[in-house]
Backbone of each chain as ProteinMPNN parsed JSONL, in Angstrom:
{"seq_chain_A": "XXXXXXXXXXXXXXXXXXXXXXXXXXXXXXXXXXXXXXXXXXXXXXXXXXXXXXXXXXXXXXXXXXXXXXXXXXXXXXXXXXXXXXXXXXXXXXXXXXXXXXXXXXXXXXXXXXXXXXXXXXXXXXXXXXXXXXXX", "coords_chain_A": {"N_chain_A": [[28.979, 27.509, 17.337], [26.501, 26.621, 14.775], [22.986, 25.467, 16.477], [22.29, 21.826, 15.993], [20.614, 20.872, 13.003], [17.133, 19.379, 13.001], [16.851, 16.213, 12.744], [14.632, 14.957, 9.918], [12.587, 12.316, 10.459], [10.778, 11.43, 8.862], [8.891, 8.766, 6.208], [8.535, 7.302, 3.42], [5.2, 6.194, 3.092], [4.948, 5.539, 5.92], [2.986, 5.965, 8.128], [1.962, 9.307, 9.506], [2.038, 11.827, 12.109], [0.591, 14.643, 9.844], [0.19, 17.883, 8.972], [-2.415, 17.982, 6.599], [-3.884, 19.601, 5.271], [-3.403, 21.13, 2.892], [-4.082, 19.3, 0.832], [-6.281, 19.607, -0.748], [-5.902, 21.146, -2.533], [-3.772, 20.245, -3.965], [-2.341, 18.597, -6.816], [-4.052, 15.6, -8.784], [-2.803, 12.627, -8.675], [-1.851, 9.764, -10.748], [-3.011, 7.077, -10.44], [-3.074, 3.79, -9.058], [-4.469, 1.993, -7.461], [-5.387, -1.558, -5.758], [-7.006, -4.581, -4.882], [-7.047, -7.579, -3.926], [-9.154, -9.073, -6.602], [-9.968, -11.338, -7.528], [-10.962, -15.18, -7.797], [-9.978, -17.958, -7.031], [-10.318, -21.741, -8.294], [-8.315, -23.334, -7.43], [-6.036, -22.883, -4.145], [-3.333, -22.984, -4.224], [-2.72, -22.324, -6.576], [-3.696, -19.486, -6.569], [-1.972, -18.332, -4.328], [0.761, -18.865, -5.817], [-0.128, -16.567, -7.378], [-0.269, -13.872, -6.147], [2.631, -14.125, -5.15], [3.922, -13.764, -6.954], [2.847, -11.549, -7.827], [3.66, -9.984, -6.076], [6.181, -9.842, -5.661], [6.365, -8.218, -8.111], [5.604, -5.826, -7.013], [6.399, -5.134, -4.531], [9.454, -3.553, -3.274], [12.382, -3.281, -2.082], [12.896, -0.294, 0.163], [15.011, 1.066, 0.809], [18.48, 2.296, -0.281], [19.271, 2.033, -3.658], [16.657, 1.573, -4.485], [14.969, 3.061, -3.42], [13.89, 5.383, -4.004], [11.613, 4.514, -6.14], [10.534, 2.372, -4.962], [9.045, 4.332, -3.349], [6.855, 4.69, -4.974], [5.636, 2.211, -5.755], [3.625, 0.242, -3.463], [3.124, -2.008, -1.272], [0.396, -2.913, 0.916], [-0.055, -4.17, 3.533], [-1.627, -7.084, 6.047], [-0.774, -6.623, 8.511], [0.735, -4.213, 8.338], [-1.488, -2.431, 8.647], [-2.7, -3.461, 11.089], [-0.296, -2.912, 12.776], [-0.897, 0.061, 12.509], [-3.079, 0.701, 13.405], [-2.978, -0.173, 15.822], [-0.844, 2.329, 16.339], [-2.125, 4.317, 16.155], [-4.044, 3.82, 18.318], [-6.575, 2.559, 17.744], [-6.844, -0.158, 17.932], [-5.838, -2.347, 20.769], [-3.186, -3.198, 21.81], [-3.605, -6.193, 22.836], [-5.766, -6.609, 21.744], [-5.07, -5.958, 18.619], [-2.98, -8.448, 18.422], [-4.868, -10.486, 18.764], [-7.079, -10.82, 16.658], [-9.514, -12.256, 16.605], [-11.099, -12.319, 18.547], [-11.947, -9.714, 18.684], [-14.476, -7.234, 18.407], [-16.388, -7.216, 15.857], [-17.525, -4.946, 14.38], [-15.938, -2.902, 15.207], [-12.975, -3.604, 14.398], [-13.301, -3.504, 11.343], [-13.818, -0.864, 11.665], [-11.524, 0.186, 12.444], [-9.233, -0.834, 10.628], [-10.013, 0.245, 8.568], [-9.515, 2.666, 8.523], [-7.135, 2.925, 9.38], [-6.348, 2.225, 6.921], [-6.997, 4.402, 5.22], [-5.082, 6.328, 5.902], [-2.709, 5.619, 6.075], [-2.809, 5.667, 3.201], [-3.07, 7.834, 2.658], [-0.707, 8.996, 3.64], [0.788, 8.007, 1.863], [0.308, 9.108, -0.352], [0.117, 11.943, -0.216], [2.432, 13.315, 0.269], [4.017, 12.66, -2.163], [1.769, 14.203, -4.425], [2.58, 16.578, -3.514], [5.328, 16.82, -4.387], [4.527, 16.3, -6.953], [3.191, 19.087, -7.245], [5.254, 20.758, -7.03], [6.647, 20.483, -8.563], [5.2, 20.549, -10.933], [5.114, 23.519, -10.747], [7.798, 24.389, -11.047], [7.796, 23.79, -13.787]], "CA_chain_A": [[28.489, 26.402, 16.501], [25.234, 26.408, 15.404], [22.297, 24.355, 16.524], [22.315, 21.006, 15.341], [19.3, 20.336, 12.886], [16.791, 17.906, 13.808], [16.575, 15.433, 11.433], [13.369, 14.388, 9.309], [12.399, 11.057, 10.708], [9.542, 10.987, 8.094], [9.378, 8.261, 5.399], [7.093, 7.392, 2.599], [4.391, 5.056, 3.632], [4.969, 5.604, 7.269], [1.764, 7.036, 8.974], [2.393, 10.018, 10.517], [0.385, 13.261, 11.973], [1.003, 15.593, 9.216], [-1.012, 18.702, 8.319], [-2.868, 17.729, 5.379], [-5.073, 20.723, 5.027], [-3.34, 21.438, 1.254], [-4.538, 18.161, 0.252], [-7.469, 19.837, -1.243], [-5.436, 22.206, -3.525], [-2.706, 19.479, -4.926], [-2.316, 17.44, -8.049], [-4.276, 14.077, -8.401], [-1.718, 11.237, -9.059], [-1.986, 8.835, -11.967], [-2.728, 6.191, -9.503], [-3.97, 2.293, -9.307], [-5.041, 1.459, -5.883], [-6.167, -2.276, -6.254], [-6.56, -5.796, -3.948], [-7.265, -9.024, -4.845], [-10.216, -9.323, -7.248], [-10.142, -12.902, -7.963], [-11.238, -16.525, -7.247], [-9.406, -19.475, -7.715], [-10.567, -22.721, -7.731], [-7.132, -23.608, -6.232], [-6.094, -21.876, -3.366], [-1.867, -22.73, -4.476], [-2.561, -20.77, -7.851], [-4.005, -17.768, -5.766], [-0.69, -17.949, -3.545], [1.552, -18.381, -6.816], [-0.318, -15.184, -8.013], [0.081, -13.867, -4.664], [4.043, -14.161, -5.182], [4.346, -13.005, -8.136], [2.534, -9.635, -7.538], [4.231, -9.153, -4.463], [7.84, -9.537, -6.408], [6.777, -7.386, -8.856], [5.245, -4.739, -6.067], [7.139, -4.855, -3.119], [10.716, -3.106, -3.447], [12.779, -2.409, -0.822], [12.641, 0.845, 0.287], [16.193, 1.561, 0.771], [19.123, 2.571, -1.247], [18.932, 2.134, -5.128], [15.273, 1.469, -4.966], [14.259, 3.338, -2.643], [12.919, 6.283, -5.419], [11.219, 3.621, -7.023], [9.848, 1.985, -3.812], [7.681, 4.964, -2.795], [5.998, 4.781, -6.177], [5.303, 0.772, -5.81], [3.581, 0.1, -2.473], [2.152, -3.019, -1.401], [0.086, -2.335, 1.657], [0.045, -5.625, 4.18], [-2.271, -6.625, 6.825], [0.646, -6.394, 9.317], [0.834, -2.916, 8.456], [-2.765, -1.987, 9.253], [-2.353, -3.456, 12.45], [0.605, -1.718, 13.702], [-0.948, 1.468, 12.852], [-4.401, 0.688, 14.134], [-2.283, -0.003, 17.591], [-0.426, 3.361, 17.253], [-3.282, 5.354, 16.91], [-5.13, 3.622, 19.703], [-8.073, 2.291, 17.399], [-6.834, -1.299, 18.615], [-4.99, -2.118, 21.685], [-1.775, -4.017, 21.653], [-3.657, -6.782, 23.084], [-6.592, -6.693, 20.371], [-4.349, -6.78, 17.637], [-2.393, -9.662, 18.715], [-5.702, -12.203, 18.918], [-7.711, -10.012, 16.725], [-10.752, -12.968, 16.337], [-12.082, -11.445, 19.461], [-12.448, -7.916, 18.609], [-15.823, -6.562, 17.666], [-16.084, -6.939, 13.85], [-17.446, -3.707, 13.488], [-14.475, -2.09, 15.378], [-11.757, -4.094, 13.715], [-13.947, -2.855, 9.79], [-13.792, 0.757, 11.444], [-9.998, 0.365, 12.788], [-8.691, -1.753, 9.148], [-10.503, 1.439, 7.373], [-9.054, 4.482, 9.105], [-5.381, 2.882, 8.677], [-5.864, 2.138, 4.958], [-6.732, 5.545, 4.478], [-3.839, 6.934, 7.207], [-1.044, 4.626, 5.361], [-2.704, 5.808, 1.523], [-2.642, 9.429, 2.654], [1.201, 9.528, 4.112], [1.678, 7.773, 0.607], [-0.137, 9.492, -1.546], [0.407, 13.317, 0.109], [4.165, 13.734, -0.396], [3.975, 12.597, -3.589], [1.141, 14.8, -4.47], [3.459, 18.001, -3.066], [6.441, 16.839, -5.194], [4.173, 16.714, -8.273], [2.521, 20.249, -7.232], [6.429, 21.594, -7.074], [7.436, 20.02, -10.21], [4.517, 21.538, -11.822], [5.557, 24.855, -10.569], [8.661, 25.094, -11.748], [8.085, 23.651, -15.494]], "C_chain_A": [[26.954, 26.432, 16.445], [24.291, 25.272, 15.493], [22.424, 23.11, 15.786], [20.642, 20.631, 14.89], [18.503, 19.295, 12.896], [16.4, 17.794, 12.632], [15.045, 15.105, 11.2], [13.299, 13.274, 9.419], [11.419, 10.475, 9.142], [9.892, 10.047, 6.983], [8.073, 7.783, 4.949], [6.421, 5.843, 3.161], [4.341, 4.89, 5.265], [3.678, 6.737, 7.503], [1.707, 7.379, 9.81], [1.49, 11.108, 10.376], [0.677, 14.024, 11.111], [-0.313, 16.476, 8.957], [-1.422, 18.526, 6.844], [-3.983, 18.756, 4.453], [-5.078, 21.032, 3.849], [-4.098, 20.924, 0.766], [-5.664, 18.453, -0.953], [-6.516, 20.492, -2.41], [-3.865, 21.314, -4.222], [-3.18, 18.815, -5.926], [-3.007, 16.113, -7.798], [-3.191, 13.439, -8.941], [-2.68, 10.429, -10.214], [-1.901, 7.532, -11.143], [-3.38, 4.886, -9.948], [-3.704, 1.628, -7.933], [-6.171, -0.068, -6.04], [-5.733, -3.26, -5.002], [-7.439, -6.739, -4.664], [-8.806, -8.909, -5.227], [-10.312, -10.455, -8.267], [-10.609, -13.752, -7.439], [-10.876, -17.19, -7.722], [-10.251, -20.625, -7.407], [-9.457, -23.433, -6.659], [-6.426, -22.713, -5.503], [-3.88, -21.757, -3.34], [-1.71, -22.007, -5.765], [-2.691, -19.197, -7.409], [-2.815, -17.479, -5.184], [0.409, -17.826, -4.896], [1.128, -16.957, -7.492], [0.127, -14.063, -7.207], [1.632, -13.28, -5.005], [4.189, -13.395, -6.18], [3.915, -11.593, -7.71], [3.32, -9.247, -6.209], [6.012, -9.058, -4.863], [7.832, -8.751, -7.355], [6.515, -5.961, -7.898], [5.987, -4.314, -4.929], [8.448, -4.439, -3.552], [10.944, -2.584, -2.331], [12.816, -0.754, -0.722], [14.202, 1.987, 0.591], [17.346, 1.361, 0.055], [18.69, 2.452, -2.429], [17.539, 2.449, -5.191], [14.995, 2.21, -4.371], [13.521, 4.582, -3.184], [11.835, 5.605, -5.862], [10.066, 2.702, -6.183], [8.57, 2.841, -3.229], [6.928, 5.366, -4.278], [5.24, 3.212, -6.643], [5.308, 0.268, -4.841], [2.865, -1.597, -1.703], [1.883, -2.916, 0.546], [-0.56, -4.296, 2.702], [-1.577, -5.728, 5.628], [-1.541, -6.081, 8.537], [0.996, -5.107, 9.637], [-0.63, -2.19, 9.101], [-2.976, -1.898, 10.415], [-1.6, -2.557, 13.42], [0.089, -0.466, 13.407], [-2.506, 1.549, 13.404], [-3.798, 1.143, 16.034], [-1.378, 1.067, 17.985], [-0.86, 4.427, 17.113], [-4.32, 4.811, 18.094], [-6.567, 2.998, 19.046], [-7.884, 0.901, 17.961], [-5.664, -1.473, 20.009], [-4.44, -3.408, 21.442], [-2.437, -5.694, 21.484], [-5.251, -7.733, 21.742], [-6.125, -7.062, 19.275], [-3.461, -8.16, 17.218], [-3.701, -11.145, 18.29], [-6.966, -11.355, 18.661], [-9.554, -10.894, 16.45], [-11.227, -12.75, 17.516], [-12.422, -10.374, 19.787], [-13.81, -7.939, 17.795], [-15.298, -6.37, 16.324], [-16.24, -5.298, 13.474], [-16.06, -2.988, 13.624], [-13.385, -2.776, 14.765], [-12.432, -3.376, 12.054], [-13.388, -1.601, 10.203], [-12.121, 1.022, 11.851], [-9.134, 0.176, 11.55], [-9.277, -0.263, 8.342], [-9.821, 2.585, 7.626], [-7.623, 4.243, 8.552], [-5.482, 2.531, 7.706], [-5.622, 3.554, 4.602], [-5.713, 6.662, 5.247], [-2.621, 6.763, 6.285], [-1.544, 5.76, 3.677], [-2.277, 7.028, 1.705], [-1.11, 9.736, 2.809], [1.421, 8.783, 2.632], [1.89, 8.684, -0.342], [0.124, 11.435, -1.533], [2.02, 14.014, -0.627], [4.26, 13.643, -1.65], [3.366, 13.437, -4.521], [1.331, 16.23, -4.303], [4.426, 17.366, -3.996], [5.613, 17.049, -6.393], [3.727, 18.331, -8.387], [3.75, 20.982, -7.457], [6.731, 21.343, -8.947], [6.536, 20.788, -11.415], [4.404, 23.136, -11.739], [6.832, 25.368, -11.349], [8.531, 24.843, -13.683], [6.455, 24.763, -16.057]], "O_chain_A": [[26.204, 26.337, 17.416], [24.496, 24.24, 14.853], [22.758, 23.369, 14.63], [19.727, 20.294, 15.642], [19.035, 18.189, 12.804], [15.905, 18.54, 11.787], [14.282, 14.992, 12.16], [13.917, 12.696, 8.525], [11.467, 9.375, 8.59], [11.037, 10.192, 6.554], [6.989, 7.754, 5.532], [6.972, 4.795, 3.497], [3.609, 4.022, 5.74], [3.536, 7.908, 7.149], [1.517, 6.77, 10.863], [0.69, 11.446, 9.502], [1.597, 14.601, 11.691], [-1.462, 16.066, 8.787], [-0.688, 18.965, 5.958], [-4.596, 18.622, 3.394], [-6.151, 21.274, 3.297], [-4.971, 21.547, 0.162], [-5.873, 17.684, -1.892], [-6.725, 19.868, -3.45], [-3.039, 21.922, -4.903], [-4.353, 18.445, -5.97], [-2.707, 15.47, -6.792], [-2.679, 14.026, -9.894], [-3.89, 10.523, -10.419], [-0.837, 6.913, -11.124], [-4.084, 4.801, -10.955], [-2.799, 0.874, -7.575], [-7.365, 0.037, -6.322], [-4.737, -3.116, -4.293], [-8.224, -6.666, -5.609], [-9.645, -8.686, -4.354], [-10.638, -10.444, -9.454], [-10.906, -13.437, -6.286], [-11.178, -17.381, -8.9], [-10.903, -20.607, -6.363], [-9.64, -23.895, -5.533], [-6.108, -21.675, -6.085], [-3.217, -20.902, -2.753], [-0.783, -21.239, -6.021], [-2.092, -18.171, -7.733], [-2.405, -16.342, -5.418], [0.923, -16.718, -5.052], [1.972, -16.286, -8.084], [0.961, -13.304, -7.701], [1.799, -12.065, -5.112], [4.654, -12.26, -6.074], [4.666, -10.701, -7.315], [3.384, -8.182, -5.596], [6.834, -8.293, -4.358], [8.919, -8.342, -7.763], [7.281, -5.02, -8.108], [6.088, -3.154, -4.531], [8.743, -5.149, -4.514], [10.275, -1.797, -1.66], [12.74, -0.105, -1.765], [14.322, 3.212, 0.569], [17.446, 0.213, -0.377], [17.505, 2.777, -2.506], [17.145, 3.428, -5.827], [13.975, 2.462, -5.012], [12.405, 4.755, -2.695], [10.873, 6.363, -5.989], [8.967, 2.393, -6.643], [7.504, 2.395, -2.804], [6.491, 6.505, -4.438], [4.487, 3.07, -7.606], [6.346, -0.317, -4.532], [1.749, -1.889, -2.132], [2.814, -2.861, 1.349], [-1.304, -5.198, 2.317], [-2.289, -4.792, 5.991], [-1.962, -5.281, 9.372], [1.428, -4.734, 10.728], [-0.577, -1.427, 10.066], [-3.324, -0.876, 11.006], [-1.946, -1.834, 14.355], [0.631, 0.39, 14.107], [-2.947, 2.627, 13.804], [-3.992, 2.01, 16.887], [-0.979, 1.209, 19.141], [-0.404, 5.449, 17.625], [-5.233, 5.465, 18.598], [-7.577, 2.95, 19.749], [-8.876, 0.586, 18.618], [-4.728, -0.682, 20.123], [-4.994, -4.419, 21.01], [-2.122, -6.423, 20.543], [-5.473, -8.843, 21.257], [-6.429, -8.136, 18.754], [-3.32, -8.71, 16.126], [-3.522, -12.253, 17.785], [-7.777, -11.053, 19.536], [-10.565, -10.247, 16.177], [-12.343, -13.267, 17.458], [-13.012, -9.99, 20.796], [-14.066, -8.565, 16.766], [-14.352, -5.759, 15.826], [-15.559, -4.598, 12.724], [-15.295, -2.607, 12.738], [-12.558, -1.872, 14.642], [-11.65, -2.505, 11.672], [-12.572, -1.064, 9.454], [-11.585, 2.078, 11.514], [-8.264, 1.03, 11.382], [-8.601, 0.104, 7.381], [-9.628, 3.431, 6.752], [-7.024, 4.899, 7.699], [-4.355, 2.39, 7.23], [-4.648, 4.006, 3.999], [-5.792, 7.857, 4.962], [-1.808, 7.601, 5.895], [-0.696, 6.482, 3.152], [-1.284, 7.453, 1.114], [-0.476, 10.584, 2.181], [2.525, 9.098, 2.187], [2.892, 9.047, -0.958], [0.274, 12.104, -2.555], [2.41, 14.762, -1.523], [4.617, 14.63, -2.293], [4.041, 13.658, -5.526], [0.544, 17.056, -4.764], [3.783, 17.63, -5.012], [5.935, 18.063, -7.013], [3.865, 18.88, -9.48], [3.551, 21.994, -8.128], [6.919, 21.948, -10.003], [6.933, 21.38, -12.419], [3.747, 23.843, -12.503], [6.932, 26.379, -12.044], [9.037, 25.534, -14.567], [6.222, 24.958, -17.25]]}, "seq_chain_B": "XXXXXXXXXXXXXXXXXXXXXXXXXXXXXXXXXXXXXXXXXXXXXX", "coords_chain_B": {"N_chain_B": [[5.893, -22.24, -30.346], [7.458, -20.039, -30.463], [6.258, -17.845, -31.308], [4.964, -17.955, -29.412], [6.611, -16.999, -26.915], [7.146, -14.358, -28.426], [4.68, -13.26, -28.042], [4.024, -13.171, -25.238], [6.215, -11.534, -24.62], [5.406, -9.137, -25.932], [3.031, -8.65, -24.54], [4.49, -8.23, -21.62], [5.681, -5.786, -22.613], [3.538, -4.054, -22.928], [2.802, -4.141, -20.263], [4.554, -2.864, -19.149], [5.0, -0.579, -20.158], [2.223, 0.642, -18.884], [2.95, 0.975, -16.491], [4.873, 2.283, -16.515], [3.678, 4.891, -17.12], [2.235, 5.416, -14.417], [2.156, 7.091, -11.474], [1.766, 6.237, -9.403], [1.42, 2.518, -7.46], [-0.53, 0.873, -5.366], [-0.938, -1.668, -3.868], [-3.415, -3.387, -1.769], [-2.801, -5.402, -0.119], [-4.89, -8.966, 0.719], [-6.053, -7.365, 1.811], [-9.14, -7.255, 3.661], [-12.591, -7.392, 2.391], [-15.203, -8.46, 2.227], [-17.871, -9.861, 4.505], [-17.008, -12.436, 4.484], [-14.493, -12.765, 4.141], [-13.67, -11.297, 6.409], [-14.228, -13.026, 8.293], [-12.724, -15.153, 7.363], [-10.059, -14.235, 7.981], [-10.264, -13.249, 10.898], [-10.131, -16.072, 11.825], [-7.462, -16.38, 10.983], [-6.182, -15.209, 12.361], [-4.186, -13.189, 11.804]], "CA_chain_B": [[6.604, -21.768, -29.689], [8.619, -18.505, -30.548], [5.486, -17.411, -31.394], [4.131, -17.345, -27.971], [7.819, -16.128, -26.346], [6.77, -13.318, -28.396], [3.384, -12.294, -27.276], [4.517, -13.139, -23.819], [7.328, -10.028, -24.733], [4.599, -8.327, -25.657], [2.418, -8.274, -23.335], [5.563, -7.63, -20.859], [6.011, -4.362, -22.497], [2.98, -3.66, -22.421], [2.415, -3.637, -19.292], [5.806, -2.336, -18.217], [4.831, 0.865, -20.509], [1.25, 1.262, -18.479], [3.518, 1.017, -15.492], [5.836, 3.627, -16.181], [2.759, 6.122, -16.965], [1.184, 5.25, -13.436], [2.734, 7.768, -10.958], [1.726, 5.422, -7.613], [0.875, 1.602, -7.705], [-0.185, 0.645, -4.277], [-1.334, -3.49, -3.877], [-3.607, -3.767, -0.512], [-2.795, -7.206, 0.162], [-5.353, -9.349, 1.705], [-7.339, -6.691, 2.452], [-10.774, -8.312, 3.826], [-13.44, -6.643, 1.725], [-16.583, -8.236, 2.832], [-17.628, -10.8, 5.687], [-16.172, -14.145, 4.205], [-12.96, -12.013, 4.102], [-13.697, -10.846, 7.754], [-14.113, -14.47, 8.781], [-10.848, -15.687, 7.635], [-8.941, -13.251, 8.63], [-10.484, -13.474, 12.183], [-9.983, -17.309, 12.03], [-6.342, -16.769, 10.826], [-5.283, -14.252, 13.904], [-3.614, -12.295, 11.376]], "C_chain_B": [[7.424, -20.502, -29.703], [7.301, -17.383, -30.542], [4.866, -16.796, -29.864], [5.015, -16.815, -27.189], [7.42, -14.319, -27.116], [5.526, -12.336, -28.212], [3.675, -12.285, -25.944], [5.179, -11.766, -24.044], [6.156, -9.218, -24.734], [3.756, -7.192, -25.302], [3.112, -8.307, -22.308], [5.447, -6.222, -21.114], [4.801, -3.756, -22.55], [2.174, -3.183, -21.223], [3.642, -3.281, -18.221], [5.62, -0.953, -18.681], [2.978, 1.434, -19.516], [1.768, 1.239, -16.842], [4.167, 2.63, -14.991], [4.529, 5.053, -16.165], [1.902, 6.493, -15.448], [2.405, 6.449, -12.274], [2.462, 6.593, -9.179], [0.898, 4.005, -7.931], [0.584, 1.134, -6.238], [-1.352, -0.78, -4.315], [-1.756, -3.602, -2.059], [-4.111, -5.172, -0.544], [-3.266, -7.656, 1.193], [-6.472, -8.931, 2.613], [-8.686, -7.191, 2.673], [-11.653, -6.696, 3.112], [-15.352, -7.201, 1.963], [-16.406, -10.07, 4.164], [-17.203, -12.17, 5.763], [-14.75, -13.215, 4.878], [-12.927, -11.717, 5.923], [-13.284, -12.33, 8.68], [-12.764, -15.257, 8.823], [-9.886, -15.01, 8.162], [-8.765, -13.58, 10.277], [-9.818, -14.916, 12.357], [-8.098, -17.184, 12.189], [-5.732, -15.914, 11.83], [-4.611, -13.616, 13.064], [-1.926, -12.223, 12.472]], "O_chain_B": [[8.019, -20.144, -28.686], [7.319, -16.317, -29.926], [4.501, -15.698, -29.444], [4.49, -15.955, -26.482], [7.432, -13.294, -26.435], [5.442, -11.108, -28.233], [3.548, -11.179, -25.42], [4.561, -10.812, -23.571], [5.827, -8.618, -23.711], [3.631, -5.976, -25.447], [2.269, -8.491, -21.43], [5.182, -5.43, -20.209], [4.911, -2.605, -22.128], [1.312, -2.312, -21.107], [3.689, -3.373, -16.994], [5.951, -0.052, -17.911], [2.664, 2.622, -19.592], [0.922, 1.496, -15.986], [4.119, 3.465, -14.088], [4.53, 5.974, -15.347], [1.166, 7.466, -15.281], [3.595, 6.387, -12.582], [3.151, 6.503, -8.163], [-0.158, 4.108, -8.555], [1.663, 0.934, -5.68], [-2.479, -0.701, -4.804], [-0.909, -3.81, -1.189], [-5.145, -5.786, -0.81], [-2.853, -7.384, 2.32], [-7.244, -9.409, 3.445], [-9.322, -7.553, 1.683], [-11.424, -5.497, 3.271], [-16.371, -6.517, 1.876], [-15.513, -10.863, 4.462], [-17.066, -12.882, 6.758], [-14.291, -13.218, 6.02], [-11.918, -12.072, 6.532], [-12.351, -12.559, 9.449], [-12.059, -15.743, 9.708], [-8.929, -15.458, 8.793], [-7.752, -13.973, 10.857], [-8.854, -14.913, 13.121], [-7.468, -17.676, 13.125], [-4.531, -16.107, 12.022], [-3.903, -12.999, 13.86], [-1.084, -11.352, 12.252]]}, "name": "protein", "num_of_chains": 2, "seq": "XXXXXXXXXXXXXXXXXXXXXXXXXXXXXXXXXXXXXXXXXXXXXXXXXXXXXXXXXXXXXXXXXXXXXXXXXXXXXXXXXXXXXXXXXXXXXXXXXXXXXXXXXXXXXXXXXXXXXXXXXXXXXXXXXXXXXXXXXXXXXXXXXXXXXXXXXXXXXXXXXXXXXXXXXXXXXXXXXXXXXX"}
């Protein structure tokens, strides 16, 4: 019998170590990387806007949608966190009660995992378009 | 009234057709972008 193969844990938007070295030699994406660029006077219109973009953005990520999901990401602060704390830029205890972390280090921790999370998004995707444009 | 049901349509499809052309839409929500933003955030413990 042979070996049993080890499965691909990997999944889109999950930030993981991958060799990214291609990166340079793939397809750009047709992308729109955006966060809130507004001001309300009321701060329950900003949350109704809020909702709305986040029902049209957020899709689960599994079954039906889940094609559809890694092409419509909505990137949380929740998420930043947990991957600040599992590369080590914040510690467990930092992220938890993060109004006593050094501003700069929380700016330079919040920056590394934006661009950690965009890259595991934006990479794979970026190799499927480079294939797709191979074979057509 | 019908009138505006149909610009509402619209401007639906229009921006369901600059959707479909976009290959990745990604929404960083909340993201603090300068030190007000830093401030609340901090305040709110995230």
């Amino acid at each position: 019998m042979p070996p049993k193969k080890k499965e691909d844990k990997k999944t889109f938007g999950q930030a993981v170590d991958e060799d990214i070295s291609d990166a340079g030699s793939l397809p750009l994406l047709n992308d729109f990387v955006f966060f809130n660029l507004y001001a309300f006077k009321y701060r329950r219109n900003r949350l109704n806007l809020e909702k709305a973009l986040f029902q049209e953005f957020y899709i689960p990520p599994e079954g039906e949608t889940a094609e559809l999901a890694k092409r419509n990401r909505v990137i949380q602060i929740s998420d930043l966190l947990n991957q600040s704390k599992a590369k080590g830029y914040l510690t467990e205890d930092e992220a938890s009660k993060i109004a006593d972390v050094d501003e700069t280090k929380l700016r330079q921790a919040l920056s590394r995992s934006t661009n950690e999370i965009l890259a595991s998004i934006t990479i794979p995707l970026r190799r499927i378009k480079a294939d797709q444009e191979r074979i057509f | 009234m019908a009138n505006d049901e149909e610009k509402e349509n619209a401007k639906r499809a229009r921006f369901e057709k600059l959707k479909d052309e976009l290959e990745l839409t990604v929404w960083l929500k909340d993201f603090p972008r300068n030190a007000l933003d830093f401030q609340e955030l901090r305040r709110s413990g995230a």
